[in-house]
N, C-alpha and C positions, 0 to 999 in steps of 0.2 A: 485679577479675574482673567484676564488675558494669557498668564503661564497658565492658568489652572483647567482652559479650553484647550492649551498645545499640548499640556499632559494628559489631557484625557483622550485627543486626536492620537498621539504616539503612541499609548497603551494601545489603543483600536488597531491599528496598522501593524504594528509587533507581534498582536497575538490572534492574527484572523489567520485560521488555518489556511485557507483558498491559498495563498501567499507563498506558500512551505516549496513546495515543488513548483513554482512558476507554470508551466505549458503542462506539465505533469500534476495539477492539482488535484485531478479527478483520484490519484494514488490517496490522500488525505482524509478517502471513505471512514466511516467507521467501524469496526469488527463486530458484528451484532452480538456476540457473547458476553464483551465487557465492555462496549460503548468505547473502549478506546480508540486511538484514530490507528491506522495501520500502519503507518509508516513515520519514521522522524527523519530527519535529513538526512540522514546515512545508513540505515538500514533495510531501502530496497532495492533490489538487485534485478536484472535479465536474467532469467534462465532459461536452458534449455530442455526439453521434458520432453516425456514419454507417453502415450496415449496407454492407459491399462484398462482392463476391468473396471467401470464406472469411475475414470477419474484420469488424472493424471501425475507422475511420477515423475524425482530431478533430483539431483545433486548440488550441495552449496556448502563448501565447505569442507568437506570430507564427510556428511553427514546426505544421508538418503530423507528423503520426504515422499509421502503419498497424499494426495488432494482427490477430497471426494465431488463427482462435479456440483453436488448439492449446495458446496463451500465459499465457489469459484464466484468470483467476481467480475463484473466485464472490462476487459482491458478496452481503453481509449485509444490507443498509438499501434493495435494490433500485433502487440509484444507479450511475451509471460513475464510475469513480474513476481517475485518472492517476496513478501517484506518480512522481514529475520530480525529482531530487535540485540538476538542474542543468540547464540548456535540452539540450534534442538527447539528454540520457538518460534513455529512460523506462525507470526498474526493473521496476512491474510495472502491470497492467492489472488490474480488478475490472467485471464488467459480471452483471447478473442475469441469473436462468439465463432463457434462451429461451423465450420464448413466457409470459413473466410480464407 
């Protein structure tokens, strides 16, 4: 009984997203188009961006992106954050609220 409380302890701990990004957990949002979460351990990034026409604009990669502000997420650490699973996919987008 007692391994079977520690296994069931370990699974909880291993698999609670909050965890994933330590001080950055808030990145762990989910992407409301497919429920998935935005970010895995290695694919979100700092960028640097461009304020455009309702949105904002950046490079990662060798590939361009455009983010509608409609998309945008609120960053926590007051940084743009990209999360890119794979080139050409950005899940989701983080930029500080406006006028910060």
């Amino acid at each position: 009984m007692g391994k079977t409380i520690l296994l069931a302890l370990g699974v909880i701990f291993f698999t609670t997203p909050s965890w994933a990004h330590g001080e950055f957990s808030w990145i762990q949002d989910r992407d409301k188009r497919t429920g998935d979460a935005c970010c895995g351990e290695h694919d979100c990034y700092k960028v640097q961006v461009q304020v455009v026409n309702g949105g904002y604009a950046f490079r990662h990669a060798a590939l361009s992106y455009a983010v509608n502000y409609g998309e945008v997420k609120p960053s926590e650490d007051g940084n743009y954050w990209a999360c890119i699973p794979r080139p050409g996919l950005l899940r989701c987008f983080f930029a500080p609220p406006m006028g910060s």
